[in-house]
PDB file as gemmi writes it, atoms N, CA and C in Angstrom:
CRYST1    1.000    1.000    1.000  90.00  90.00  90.00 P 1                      
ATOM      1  N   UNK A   1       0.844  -1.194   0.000  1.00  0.00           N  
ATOM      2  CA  UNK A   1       0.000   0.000   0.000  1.00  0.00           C  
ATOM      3  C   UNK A   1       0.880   1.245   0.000  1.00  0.00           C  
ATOM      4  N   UNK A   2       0.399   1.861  -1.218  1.00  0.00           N  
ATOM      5  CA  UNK A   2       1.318   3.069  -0.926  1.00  0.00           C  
ATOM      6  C   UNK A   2       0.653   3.813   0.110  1.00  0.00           C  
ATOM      7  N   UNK A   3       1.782   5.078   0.968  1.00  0.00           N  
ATOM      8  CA  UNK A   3       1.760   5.856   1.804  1.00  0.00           C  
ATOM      9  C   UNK A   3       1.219   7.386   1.663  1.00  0.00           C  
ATOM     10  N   UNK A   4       0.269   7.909   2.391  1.00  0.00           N  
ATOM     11  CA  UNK A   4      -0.602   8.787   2.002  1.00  0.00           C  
ATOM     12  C   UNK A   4       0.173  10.320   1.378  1.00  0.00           C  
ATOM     13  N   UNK A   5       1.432  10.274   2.114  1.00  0.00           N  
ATOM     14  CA  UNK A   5       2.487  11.353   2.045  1.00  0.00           C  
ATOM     15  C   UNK A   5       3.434  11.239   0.455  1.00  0.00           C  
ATOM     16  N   UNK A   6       3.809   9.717   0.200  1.00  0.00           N  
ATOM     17  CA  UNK A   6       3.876   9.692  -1.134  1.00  0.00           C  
ATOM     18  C   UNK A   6       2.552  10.068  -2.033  1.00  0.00           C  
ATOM     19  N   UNK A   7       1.532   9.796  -1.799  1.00  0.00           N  
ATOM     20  CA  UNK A   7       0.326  10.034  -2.769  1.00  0.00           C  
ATOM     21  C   UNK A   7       0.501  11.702  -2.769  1.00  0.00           C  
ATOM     22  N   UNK A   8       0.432  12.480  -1.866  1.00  0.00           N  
ATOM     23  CA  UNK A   8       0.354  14.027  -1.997  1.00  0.00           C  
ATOM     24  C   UNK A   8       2.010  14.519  -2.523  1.00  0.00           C  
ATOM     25  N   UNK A   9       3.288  13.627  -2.665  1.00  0.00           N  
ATOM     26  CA  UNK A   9       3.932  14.323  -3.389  1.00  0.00           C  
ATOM     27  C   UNK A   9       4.080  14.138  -4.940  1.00  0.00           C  
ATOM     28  N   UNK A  10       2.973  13.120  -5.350  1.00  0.00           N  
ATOM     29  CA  UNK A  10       2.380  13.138  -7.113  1.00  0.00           C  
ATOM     30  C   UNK A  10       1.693  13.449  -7.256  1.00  0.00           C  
ATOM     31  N   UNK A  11       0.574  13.961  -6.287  1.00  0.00           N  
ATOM     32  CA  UNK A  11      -0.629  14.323  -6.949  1.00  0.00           C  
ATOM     33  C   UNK A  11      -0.511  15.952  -7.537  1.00  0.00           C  
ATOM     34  N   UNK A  12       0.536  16.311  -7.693  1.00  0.00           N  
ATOM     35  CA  UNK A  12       0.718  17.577  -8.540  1.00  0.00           C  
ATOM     36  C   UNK A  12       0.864  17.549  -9.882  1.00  0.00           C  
ATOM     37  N   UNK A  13       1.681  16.514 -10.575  1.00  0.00           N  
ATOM     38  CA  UNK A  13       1.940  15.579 -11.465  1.00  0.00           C  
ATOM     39  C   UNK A  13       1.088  15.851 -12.587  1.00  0.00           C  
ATOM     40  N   UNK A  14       0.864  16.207 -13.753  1.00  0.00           N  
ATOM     41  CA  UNK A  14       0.286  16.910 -14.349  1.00  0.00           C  
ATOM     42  C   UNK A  14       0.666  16.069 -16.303  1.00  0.00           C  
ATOM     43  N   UNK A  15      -0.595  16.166 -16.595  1.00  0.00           N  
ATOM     44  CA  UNK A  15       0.457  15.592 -18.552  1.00  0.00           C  
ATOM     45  C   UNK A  15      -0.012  16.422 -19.349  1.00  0.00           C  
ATOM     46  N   UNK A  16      -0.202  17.431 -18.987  1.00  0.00           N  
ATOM     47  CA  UNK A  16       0.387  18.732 -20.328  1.00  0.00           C  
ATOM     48  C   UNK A  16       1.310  19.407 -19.543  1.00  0.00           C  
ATOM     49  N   UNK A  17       1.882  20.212 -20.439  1.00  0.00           N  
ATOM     50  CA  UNK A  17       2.848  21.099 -20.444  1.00  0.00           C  
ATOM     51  C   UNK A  17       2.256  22.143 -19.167  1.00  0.00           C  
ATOM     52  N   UNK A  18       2.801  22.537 -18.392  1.00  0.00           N  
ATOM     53  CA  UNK A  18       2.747  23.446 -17.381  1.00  0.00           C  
ATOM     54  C   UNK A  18       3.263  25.030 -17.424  1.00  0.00           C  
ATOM     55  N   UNK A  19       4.129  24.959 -18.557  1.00  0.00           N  
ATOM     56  CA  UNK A  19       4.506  26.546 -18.837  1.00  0.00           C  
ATOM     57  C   UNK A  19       3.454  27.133 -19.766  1.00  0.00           C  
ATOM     58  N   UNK A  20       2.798  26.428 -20.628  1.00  0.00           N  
ATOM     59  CA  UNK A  20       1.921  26.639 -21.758  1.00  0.00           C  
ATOM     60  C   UNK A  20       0.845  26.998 -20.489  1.00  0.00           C  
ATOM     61  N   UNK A  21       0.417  26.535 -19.349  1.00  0.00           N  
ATOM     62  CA  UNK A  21      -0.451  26.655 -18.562  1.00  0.00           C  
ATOM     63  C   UNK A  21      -0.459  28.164 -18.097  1.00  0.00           C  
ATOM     64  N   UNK A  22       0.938  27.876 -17.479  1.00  0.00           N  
ATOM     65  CA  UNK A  22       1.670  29.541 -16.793  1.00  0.00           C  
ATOM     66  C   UNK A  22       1.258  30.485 -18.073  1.00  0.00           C  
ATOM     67  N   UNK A  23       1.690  30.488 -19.116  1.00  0.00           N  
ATOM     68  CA  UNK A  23       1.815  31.718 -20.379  1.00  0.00           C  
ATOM     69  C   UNK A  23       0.209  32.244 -20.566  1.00  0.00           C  
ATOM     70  N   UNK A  24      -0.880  30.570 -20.548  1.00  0.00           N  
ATOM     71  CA  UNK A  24      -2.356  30.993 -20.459  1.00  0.00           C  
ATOM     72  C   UNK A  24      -2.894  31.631 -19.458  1.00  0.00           C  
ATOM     73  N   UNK A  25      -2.482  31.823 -18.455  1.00  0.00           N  
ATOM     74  CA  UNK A  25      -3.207  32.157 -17.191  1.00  0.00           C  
ATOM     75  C   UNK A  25      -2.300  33.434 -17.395  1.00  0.00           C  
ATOM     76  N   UNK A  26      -1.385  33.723 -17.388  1.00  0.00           N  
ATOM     77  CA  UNK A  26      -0.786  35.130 -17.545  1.00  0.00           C  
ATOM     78  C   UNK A  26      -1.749  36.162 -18.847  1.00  0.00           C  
ATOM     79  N   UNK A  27      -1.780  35.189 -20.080  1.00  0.00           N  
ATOM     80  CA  UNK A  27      -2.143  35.689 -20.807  1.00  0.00           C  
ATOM     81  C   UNK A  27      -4.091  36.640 -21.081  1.00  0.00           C  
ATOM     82  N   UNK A  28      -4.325  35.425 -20.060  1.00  0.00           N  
ATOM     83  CA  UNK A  28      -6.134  35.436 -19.487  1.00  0.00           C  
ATOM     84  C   UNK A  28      -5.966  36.906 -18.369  1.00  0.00           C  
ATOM     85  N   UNK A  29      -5.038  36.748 -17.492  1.00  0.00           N  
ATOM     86  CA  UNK A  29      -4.978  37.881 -17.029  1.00  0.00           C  
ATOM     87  C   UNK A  29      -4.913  39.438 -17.494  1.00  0.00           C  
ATOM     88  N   UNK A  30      -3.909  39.682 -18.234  1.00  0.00           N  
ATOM     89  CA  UNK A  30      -3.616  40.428 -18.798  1.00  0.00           C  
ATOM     90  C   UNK A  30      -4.501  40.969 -20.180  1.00  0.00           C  
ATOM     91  N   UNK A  31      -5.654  39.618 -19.912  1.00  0.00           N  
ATOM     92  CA  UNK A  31      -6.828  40.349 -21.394  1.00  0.00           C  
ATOM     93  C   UNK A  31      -8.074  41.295 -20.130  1.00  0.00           C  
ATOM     94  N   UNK A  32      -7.607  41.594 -18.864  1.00  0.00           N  
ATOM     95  CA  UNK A  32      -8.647  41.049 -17.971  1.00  0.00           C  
ATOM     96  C   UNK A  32      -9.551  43.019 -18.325  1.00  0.00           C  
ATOM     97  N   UNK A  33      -8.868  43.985 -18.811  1.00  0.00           N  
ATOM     98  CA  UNK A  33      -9.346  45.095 -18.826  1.00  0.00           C  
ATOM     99  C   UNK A  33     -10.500  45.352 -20.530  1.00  0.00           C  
ATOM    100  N   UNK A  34     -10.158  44.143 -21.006  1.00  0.00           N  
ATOM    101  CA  UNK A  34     -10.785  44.174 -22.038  1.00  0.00           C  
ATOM    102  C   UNK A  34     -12.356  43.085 -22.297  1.00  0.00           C  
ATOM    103  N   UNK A  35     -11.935  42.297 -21.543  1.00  0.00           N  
ATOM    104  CA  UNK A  35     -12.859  41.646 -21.305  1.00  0.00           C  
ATOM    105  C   UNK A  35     -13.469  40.827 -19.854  1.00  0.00           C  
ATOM    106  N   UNK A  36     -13.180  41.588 -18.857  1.00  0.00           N  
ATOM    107  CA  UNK A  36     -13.725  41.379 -17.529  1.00  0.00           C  
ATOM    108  C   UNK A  36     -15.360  41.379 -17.821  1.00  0.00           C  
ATOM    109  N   UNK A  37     -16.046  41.943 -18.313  1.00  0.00           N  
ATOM    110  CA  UNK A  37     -17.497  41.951 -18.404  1.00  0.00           C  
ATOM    111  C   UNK A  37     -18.110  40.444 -19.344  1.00  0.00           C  
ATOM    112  N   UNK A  38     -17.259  39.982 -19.844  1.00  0.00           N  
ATOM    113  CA  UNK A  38     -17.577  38.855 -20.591  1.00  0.00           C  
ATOM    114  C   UNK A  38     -17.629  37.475 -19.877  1.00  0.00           C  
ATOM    115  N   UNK A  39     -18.952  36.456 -19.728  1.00  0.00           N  
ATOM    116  CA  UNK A  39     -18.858  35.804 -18.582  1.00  0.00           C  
ATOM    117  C   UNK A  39     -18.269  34.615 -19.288  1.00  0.00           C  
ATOM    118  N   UNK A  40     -17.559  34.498 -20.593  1.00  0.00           N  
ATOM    119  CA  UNK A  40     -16.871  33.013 -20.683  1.00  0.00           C  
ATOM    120  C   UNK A  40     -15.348  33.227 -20.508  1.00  0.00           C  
ATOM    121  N   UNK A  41     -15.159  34.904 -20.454  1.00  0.00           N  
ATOM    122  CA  UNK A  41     -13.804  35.051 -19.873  1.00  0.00           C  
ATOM    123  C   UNK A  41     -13.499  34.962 -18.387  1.00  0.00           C  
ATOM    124  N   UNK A  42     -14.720  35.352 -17.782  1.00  0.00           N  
ATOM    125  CA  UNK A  42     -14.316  35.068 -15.913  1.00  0.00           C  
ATOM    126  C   UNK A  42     -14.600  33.294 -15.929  1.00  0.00           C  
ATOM    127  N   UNK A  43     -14.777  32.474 -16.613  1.00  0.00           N  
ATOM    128  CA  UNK A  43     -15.297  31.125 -16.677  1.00  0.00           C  
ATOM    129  C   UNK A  43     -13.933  30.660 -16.621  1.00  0.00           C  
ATOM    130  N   UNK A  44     -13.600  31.017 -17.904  1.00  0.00           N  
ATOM    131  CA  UNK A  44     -12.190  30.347 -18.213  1.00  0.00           C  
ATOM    132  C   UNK A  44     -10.976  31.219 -17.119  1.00  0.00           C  
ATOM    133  N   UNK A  45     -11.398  32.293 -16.885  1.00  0.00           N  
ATOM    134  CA  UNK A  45     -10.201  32.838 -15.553  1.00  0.00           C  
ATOM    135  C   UNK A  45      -9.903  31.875 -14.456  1.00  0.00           C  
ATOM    136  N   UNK A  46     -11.296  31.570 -14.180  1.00  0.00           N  
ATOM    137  CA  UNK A  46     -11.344  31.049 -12.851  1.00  0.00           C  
ATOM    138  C   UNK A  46     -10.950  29.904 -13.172  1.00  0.00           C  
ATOM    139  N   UNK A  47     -11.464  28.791 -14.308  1.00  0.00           N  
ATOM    140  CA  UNK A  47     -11.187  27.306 -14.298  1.00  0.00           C  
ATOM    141  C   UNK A  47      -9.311  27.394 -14.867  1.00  0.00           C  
ATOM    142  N   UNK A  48      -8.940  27.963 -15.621  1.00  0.00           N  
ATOM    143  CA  UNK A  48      -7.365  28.308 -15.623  1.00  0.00           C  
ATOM    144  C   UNK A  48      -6.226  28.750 -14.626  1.00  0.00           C  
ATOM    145  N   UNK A  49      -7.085  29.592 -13.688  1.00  0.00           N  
ATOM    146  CA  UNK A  49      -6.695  29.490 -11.959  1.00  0.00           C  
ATOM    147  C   UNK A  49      -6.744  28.637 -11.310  1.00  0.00           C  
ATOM    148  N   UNK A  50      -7.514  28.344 -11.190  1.00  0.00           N  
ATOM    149  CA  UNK A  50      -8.050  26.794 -10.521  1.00  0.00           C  
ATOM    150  C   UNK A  50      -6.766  25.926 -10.650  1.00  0.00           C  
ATOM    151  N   UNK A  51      -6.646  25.461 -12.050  1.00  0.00           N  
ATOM    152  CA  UNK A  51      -6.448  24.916 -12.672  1.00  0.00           C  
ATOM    153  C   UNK A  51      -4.037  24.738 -12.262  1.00  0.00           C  
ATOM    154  N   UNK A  52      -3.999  26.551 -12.003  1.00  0.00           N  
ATOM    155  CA  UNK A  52      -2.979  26.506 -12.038  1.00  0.00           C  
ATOM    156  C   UNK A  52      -2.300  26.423 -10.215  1.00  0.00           C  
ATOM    157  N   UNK A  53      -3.230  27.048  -9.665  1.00  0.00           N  
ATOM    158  CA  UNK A  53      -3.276  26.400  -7.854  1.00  0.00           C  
ATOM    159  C   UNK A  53      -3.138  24.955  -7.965  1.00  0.00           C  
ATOM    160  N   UNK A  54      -3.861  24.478  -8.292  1.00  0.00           N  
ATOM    161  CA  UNK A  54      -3.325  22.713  -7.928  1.00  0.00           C  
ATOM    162  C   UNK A  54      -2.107  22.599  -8.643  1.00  0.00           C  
ATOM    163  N   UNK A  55      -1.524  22.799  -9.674  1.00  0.00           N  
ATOM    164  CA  UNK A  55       0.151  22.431  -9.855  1.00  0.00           C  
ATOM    165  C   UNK A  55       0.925  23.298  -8.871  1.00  0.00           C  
ATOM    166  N   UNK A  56       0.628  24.476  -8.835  1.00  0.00           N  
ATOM    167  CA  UNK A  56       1.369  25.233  -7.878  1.00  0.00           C  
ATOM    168  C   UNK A  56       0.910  24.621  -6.623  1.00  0.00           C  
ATOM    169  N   UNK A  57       0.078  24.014  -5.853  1.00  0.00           N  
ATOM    170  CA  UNK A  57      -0.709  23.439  -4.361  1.00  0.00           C  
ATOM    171  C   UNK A  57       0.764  22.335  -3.821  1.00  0.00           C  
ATOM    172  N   UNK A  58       1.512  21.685  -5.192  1.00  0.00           N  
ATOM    173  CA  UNK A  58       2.136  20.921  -4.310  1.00  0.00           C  
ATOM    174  C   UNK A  58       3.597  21.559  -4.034  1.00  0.00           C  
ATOM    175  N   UNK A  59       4.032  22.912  -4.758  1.00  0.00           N  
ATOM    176  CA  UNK A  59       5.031  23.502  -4.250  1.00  0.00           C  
ATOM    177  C   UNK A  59       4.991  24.415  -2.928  1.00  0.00           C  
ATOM    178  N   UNK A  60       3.643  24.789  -3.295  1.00  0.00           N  
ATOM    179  CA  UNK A  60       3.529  26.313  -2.032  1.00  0.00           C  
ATOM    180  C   UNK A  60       3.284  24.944  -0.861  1.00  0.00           C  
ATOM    181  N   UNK A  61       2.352  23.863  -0.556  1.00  0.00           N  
ATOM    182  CA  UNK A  61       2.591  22.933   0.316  1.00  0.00           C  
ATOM    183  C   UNK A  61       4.085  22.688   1.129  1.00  0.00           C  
ATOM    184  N   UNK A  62       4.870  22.208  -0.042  1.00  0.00           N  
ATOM    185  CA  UNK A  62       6.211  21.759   0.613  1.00  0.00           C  
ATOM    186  C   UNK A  62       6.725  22.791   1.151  1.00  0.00           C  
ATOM    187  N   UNK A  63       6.542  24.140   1.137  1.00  0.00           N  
ATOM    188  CA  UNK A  63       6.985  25.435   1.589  1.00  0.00           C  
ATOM    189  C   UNK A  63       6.443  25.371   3.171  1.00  0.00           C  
ATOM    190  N   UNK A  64       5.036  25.381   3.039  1.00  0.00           N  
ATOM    191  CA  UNK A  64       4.856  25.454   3.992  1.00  0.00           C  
ATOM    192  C   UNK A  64       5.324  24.383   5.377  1.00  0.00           C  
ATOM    193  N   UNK A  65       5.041  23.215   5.035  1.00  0.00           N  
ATOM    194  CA  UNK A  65       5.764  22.325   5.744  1.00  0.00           C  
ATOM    195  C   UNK A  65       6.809  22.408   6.172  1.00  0.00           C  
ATOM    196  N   UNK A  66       7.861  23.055   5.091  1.00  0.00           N  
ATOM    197  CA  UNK A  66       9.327  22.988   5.604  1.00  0.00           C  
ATOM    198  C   UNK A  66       9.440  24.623   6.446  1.00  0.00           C  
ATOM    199  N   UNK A  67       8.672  25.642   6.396  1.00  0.00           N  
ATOM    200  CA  UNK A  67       8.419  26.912   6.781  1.00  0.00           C  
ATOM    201  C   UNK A  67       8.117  25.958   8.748  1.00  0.00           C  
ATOM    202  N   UNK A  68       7.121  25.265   8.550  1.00  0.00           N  
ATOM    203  CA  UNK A  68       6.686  24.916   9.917  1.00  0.00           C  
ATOM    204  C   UNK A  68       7.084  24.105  11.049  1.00  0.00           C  
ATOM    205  N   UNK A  69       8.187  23.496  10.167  1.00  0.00           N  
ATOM    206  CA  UNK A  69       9.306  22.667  10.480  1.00  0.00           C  
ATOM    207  C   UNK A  69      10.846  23.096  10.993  1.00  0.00           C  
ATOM    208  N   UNK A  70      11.184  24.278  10.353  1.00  0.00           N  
ATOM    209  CA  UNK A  70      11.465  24.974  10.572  1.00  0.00           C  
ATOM    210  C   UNK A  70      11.008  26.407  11.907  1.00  0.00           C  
ATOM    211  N   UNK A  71      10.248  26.506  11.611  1.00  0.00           N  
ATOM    212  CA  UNK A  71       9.357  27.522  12.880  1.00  0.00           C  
ATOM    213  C   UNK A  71       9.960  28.978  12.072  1.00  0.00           C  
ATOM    214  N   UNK A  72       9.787  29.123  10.669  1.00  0.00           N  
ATOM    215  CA  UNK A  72      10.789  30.405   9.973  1.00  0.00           C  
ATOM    216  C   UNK A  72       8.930  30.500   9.464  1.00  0.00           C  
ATOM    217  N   UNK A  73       8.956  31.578  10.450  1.00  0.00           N  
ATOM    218  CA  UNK A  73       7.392  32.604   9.422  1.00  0.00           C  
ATOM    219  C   UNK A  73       7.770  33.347   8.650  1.00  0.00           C  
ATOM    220  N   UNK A  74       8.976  33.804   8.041  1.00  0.00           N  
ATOM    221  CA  UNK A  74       8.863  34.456   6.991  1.00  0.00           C  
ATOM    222  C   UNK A  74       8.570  33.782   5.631  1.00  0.00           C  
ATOM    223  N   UNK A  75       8.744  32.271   5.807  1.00  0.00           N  
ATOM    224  CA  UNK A  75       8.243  32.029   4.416  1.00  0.00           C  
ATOM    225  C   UNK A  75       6.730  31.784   4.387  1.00  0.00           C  
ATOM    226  N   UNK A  76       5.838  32.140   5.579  1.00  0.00           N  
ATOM    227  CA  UNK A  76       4.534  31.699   5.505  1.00  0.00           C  
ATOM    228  C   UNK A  76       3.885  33.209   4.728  1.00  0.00           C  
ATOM    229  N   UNK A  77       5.158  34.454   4.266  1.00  0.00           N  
ATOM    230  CA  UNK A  77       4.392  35.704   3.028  1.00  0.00           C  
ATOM    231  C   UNK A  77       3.611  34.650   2.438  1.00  0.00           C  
ATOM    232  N   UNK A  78       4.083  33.465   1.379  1.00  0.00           N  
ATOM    233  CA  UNK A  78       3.597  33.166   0.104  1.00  0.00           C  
ATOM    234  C   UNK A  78       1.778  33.035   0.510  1.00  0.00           C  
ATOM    235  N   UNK A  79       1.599  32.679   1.506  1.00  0.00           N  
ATOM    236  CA  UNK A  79       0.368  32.321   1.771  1.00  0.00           C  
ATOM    237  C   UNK A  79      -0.592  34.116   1.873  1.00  0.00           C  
ATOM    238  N   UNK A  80      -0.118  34.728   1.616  1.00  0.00           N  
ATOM    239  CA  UNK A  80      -0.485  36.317   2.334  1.00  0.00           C  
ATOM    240  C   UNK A  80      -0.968  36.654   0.860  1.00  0.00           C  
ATOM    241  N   UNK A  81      -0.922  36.025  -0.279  1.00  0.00           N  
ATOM    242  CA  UNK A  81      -1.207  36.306  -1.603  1.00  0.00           C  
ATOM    243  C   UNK A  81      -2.622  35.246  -1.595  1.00  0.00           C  
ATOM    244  N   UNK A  82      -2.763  34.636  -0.937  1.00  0.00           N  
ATOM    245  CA  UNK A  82      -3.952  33.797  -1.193  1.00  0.00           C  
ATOM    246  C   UNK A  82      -5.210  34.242  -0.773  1.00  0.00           C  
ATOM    247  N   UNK A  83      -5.754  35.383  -0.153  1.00  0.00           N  
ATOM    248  CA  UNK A  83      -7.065  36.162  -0.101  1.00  0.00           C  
ATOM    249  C   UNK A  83      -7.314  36.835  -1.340  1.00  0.00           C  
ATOM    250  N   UNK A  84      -6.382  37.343  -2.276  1.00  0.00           N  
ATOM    251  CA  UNK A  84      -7.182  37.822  -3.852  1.00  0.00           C  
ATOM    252  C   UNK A  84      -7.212  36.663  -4.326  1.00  0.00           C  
ATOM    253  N   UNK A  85      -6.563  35.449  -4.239  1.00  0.00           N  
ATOM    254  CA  UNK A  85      -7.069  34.358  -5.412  1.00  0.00           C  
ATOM    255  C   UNK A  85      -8.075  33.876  -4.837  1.00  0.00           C  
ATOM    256  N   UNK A  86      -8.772  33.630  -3.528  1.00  0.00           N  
ATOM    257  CA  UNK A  86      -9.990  33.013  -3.079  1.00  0.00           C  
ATOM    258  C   UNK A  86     -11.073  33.869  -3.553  1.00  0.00           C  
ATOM    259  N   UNK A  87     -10.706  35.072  -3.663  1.00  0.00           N  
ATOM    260  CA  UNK A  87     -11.962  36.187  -4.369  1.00  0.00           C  
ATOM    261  C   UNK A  87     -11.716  35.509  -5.553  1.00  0.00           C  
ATOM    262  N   UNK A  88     -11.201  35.451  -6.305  1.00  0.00           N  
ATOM    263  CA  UNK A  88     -11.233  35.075  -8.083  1.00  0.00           C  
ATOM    264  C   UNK A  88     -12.166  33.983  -8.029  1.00  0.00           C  
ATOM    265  N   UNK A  89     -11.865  32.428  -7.299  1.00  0.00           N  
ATOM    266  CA  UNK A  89     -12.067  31.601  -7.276  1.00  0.00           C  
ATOM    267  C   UNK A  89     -13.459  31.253  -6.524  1.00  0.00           C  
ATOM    268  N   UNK A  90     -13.989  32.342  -5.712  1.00  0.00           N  
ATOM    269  CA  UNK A  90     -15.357  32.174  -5.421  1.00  0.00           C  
ATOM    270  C   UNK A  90     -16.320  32.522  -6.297  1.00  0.00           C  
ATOM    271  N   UNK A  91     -16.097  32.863  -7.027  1.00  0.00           N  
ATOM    272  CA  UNK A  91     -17.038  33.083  -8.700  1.00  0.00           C  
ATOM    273  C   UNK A  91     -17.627  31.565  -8.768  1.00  0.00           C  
ATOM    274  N   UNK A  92     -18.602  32.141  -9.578  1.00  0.00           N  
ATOM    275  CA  UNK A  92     -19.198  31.099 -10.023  1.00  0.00           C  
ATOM    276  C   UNK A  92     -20.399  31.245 -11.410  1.00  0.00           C  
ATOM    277  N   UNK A  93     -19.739  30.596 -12.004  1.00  0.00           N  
ATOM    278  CA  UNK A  93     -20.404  31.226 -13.593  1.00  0.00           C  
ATOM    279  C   UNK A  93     -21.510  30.350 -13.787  1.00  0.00           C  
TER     280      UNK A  93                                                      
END                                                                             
C-alpha cells in the first residue's frame, strides 16, 4: 500500500505542459481590462486558476511544511497572496 504522504507528493503531477499553462493564465490575465465583463472570460479565468493552484498546491505545500518545520514565518508571506485568489475563485459562472 502506498503511503498517504507519497500520494500528496504526485498528486501535482500533471500531462500537459505546465509553462503553456503559466503563459495561459498570464495571458487570461492580462486580457482582464478588455474583457472582464464577458462571462466566458471570468469562466475560463477562474477554471485556468483553478487549474494553475493545484500544480502550484504541491510547491507552495512543501513550503509550507518545511516553513513549519522549521518555525521560519517568513516564508509563511507566500500564503499572504492567497485572499485575492480566493476572491477570483469564489465566482461562479
Amino acid at each position: 500500500m502506498e503511503s498517504p504522504n507519497r500520494r500528496l507528493l504526485f498528486a501535482h503531477q500533471v500531462w500537459y505542459n505546465t509553462t503553456e499553462l503559466a503563459v495561459a493564465w498570464d495571458e487570461l490575465l492580462n486580457a482582464s481590462s478588455q474583457l472582464h465583463s464577458a462571462a466566458n472570460y471570468r469562466h475560463d479565468l477562474v477554471d485556468v486558476t483553478r487549474q494553475a493552484l493545484q500544480v502550484l498546491g504541491g510547491d507552495l505545500y512543501s513550503t509550507i511544511v518545511t516553513a513549519f518545520k522549521q518555525r521560519n514565518i517568513t516564508h509563511f508571506q507566500y500564503v499572504l497572496s492567497l485572499p485575492d485568489l480566493l476572491i477570483v475563485l469564489a465566482h461562479s459562472f
